[in-house]
C-alpha positions, -999 to 999 in steps of 0.1 A, spaced: 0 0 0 27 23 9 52 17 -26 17 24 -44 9 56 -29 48 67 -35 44 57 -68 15 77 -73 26 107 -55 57 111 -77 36 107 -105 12 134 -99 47 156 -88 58 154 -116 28 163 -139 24 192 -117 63 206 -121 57 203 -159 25 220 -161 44 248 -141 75 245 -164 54 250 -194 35 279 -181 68 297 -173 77 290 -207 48 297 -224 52 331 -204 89 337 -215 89 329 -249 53 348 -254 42 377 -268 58 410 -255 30 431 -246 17 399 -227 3 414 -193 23 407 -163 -9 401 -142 -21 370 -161 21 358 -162 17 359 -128 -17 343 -125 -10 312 -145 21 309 -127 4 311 -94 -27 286 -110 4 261 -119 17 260 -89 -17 242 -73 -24 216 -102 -6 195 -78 -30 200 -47 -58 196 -74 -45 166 -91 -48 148 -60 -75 157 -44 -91 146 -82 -72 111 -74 -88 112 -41 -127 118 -51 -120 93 -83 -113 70 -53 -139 75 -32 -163 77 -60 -149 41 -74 -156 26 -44 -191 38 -32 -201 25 -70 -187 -7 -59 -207 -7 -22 -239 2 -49 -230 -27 -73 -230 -50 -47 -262 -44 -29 -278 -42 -60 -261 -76 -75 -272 -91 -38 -306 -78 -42 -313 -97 -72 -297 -131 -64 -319 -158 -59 -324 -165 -26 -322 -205 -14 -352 -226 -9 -373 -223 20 -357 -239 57 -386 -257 66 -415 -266 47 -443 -275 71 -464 -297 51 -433 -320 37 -412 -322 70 -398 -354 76 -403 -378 102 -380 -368 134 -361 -405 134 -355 -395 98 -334 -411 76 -329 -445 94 -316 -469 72 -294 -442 50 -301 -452 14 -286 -426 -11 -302 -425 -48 -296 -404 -78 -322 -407 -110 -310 -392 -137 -293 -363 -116 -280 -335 -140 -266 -300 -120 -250 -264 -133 -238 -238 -109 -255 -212 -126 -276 -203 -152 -260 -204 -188 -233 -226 -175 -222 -264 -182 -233 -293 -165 -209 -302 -139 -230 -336 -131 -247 -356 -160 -272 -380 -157 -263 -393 -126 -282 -425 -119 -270 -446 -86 -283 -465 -61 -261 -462 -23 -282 -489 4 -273 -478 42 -242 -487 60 -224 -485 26 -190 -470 29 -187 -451 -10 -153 -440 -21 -155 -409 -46 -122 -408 -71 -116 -389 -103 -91 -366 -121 -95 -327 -109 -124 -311 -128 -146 -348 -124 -177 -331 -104 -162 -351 -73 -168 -320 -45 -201 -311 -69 -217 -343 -58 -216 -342 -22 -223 -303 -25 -258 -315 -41 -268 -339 -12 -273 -303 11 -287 -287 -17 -262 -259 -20 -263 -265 -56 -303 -268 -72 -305 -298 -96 -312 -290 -129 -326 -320 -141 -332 -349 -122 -338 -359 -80 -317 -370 -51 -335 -397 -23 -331 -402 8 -344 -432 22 -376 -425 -1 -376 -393 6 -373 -362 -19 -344 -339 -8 -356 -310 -31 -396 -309 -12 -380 -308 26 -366 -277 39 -328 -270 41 -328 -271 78 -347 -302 79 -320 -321 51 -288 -305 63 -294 -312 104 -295 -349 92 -264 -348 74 -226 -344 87 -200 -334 67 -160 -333 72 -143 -308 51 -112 -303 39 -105 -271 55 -112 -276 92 -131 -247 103 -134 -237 139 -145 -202 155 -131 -181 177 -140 -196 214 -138 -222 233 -133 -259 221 -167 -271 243 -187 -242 222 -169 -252 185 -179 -294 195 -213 -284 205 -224 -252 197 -260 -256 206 -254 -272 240 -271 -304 227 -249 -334 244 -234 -334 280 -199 -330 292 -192 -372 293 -207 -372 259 -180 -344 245 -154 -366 264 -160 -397 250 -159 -381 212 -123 -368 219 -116 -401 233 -127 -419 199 -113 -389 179 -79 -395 196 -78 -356 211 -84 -369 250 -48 -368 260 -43 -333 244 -73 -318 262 -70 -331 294 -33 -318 296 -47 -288 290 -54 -258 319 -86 -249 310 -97 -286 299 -130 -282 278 -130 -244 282 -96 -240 260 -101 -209 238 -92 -212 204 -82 -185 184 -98 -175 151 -96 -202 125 -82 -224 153 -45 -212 147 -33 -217 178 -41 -260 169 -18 -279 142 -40 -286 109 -41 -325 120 -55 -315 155 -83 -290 135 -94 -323 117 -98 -342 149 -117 -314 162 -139 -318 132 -139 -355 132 -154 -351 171 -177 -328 160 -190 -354 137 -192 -379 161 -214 -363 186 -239 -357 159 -234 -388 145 -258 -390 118 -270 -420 92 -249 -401 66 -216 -389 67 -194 -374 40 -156 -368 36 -143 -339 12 -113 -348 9 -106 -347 47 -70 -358 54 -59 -345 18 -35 -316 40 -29 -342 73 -3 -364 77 -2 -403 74 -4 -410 111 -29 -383 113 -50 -400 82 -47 -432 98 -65 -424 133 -95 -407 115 -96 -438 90 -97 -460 119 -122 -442 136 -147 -438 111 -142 -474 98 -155 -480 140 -178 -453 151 -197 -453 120 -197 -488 112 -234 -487 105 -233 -450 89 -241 -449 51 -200 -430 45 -192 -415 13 -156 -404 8 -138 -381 -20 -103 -401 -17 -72 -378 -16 -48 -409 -8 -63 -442 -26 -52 -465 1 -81 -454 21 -109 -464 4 -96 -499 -10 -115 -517 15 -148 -500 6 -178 -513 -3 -177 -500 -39 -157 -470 -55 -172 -440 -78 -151 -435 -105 -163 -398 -120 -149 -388 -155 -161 -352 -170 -191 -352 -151 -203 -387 -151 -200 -423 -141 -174 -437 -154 -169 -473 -132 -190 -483 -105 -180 -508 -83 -164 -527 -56 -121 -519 -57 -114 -552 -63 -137 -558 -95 -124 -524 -107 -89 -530 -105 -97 -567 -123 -112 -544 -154 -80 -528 -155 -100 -494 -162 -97 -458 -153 -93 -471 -110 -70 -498 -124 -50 -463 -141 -50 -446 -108 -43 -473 -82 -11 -479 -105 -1 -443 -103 3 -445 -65 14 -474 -65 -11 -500 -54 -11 -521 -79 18 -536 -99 
């Protein structure tokens, strides 16, 4: 910020001493009955071009920017909002979904208008307990998929299931509360690590315990001071990335939920790291309906079936060991880190 105002000031310096150089010229080399009083007035107008030019800067500055504040309450104002968050007369039964079965029909999705399908024709069927593992090149519509099971992308042809239910006639609150997702990115507030477990107050102190026993953070917590009540800093920077993912991965397990879905969860962790939330999830939700977008292969080669995605569709579907027998585009990848010989 500071080398750009420097470079603008000398700029505008400059400008002003050669309007002022000119105008003495202009003066010299004139006419000679040129009247001294306007010499000397131009002169004197020269001298505050510089003043001028950048109080212009200024306004043009000012100006640019309260278009901007305009352009985006008026772009705001006319995006469309998301679908209703609860819809009385289609809510779900409370114990809702028990048995977890996932299916696509013919599931097509854009994320906007005038754009290209990122999903096409989708058609899948996922019974519960089913532990799914997601694979494809960058660019396959493996983060698209999972973002359409809460609805934050509208289908545009095409319906998701859920244990019979539609997901596009319930409300948002009503589909996403029953859903748990682990993300990439851990993301924690600022607060204490009781409040960013259970930030409702839903589940009691032995409960919060026993999901950072399972999600291997027990140890850590209880050497610290403040126990439970441990603030964490914004973003949870005062954690390690892997301990941000156990947080996360506790999170998950106090809601524990029929479905639960890995972006790409231990795709910034380390192995050890990988291998605890692995083995935890492969425990604690044993009877869960899982689907995982694999960063690291290995994990998801004792699955129940793998979802190969190519360019927006389905490209293999099946268990790892009939995949890797076809010799397809699994068979390509598993070779490529070294899986398979």
């Amino acid at each position: 910020m500071s080398c750009t105002v420097q470079w603008l000031g000398i700029r505008i310096e400059f400008i002003g001493n050669c309007i002022v150089l000119f105008a003495a010229l202009f003066a010299v080399t004139g006419k000679e009955n040129l009247n001294p009083g306007l010499v000397g007035l131009s002169v004197s107008y020269a001298l505050q071009v510089t003043m001028s030019l950048n109080w212009m800067v200024r306004m043009t500055s000012d100006l640019e920017n309260n278009i901007v504040a305009v352009e985006r309450v008026k772009e705001y104002s006319e995006t469309q909002t998301e679908a209703a968050w609860e819809v009385e007369d289609k809510k779900p039964h409370a114990d809702w979904p028990m048995k977890g079965n996932v299916e696509f029909h013919d599931y097509s999705v854009r994320y906007r208008e005038g754009l290209d399908l990122v999903l096409k024709n989708l058609t899948l069927s996922v019974k519960g307990g089913e532990k799914i593992g997601i694979v494809g090149r960058t660019g396959a519509g493996k983060s698209s998929m999972t973002l359409c099971l809460f609805r934050l992308l509208e289908a545009a042809e095409g319906e998701i299931s859920i244990d019979g239910v539609k997901i596009s006639e319930i409300g948002l609150h009503d589909l996403r509360s029953k859903l748990t997702i682990i993300p990439q990115e851990p993301v924690l507030f600022s607060g204490t690590l009781r409040m960013n477990l259970d930030p409702f107050e839903k589940y009691t102190d032995e409960e919060v315990w026993k999901a950072l026993e399972y999600s291997h953070l027990h140890k850590f917590v209880s050497n610290q001071p403040a126990k439970l009540e441990m603030e964490c800093s914004e973003g949870g920077e005062n954690l390690s990335v892997g301990q941000r993912q156990l947080v996360c991965l506790a999170r998950a397990l106090l809601r524990k939920t029929t479905i639960l879905i890995l972006d790409e969860a231990t795709a910034a962790i380390d192995l050890e790291t990988d291998d605890l939330i692995q083995s935890t999830i492969r425990t604690q939700f044993e009877d869960c309906t899982v689907f995982t977008i694999a960063h690291r292969l290995n994990t998801i080669m004792d699955y129940t079936r793998v979802l190969v995605l190519d360019k927006g569709q389905i490209a293999e579907f099946d268990t790892p060991a009939s995949l890797i027998s076809q010799r397809g585009l699994f068979y390509g990848m598993a070779k490529d880190a070294g899986l398979v010989q």
